[in-house]
C-alpha positions as a LaTeX table, in Angstrom:
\begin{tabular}{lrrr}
\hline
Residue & $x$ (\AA) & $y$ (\AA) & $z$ (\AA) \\
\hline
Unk1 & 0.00 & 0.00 & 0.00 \\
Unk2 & 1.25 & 3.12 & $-0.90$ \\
Unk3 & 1.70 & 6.25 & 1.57 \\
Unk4 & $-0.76$ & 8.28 & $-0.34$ \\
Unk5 & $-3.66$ & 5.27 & $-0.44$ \\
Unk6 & $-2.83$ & 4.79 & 3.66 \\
Unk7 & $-3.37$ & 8.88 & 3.79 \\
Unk8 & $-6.31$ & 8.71 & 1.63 \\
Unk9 & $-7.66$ & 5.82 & 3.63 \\
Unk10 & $-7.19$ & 7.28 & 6.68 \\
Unk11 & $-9.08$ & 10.69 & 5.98 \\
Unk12 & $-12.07$ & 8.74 & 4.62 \\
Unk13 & $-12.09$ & 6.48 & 7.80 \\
Unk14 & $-10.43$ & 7.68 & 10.32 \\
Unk15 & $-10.79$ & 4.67 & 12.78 \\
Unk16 & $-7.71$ & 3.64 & 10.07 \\
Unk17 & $-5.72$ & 5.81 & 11.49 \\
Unk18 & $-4.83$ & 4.09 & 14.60 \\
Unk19 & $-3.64$ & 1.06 & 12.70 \\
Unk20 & $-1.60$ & 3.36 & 10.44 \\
Unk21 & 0.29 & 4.33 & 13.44 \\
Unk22 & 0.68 & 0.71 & 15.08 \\
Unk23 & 2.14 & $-0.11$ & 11.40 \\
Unk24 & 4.57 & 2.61 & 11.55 \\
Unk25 & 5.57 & 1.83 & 14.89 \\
Unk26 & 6.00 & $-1.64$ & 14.12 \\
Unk27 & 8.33 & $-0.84$ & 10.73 \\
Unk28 & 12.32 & $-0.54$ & 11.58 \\
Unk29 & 13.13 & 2.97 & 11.18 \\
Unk30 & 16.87 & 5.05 & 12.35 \\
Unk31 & 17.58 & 8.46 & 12.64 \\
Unk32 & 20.91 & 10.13 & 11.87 \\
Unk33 & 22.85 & 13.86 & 11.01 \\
Unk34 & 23.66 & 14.66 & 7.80 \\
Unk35 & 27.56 & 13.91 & 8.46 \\
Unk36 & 26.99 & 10.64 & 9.44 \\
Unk37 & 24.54 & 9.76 & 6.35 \\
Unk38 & 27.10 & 10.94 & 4.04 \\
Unk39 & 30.13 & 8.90 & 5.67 \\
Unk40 & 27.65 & 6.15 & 5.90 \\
Unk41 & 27.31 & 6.51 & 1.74 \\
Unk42 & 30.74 & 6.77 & 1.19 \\
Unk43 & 31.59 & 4.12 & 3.06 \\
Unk44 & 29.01 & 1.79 & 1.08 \\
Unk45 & 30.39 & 2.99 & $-2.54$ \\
Unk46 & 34.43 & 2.62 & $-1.56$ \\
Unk47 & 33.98 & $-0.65$ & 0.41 \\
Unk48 & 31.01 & $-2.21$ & 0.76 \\
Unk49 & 31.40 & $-4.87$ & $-2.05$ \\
Unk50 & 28.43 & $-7.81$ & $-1.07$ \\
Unk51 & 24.82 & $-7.78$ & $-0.10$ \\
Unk52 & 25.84 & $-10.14$ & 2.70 \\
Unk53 & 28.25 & $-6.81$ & 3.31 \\
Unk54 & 25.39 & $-4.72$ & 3.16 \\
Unk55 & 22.98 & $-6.65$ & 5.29 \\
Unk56 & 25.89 & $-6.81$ & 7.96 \\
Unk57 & 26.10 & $-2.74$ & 7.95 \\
Unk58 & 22.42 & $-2.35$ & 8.15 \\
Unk59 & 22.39 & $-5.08$ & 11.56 \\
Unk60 & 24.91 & $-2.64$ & 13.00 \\
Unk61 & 23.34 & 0.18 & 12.43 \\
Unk62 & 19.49 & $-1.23$ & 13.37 \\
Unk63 & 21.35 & $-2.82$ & 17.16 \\
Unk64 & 21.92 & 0.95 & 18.23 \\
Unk65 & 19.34 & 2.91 & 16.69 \\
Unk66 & 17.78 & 2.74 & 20.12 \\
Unk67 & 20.21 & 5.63 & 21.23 \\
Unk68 & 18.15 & 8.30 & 19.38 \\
Unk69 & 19.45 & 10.41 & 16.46 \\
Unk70 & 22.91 & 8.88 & 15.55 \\
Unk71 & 26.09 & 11.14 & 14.92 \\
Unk72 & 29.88 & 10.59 & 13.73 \\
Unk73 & 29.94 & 9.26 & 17.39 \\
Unk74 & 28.58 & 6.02 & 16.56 \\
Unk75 & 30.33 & 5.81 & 12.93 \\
Unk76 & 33.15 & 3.51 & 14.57 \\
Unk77 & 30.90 & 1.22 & 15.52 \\
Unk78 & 29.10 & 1.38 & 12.68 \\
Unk79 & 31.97 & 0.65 & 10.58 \\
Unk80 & 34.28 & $-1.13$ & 12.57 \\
Unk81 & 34.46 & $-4.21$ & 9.99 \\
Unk82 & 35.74 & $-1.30$ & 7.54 \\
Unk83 & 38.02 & 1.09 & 9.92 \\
Unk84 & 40.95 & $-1.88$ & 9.00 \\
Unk85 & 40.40 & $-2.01$ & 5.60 \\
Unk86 & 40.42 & 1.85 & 4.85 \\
Unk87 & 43.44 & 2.25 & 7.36 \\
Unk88 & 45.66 & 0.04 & 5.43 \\
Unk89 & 43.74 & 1.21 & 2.27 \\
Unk90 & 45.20 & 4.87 & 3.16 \\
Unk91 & 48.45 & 3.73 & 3.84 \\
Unk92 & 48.72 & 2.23 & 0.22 \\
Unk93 & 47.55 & 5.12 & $-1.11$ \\
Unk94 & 50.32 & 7.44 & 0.43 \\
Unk95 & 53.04 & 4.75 & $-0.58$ \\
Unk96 & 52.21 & 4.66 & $-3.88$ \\
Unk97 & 51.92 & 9.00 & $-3.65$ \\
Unk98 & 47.95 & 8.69 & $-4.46$ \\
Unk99 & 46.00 & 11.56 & $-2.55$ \\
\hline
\end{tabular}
């Protein structure tokens, strides 16, 4: 069901809109800052490689959504399966002389 047809159904009955609200509360939801969202991103295109991968980031980040809005504070563990990878990534990089 689409957001609009739950709206719509909820204005013409509005007894619906009590469920509408147990199904939101129900769905897995996270809040975060801007900052974080982008590192989040970039961390997905330069090193998440699998859907397993994916899933595994998504886990993390669902276990502490329960702390409110999340910030950079929380990007470690977030990405802590990562924070080795891009370490040594960065340290190849400024061998080689590759900003």
């Amino acid at each position: 069901m689409s957001h609009s047809s739950i709206i719509h159904s909820s204005l013409v009955n509005p007894a619906k809109a009590q469920n509408i609200k147990e199904m939101q509360d129900q769905q897995d939801y996270v809040s975060m800052d801007i900052p974080l969202l982008i590192r989040l991103f970039e961390l997905v295109r330069e090193d998440v490689k699998t859907d397993q991968d994916l899933h595994d980031l998504v886990e993390r980040i669902l276990s502490i959504k329960n702390l409110g809005i999340l910030t950079m504070d929380q990007y470690d563990k977030i990405a802590s399966e990562y924070a080795g990878q891009t370490a040594e990534l960065e340290s190849i990089k400024k061998l080689a002389g590759i900003k």
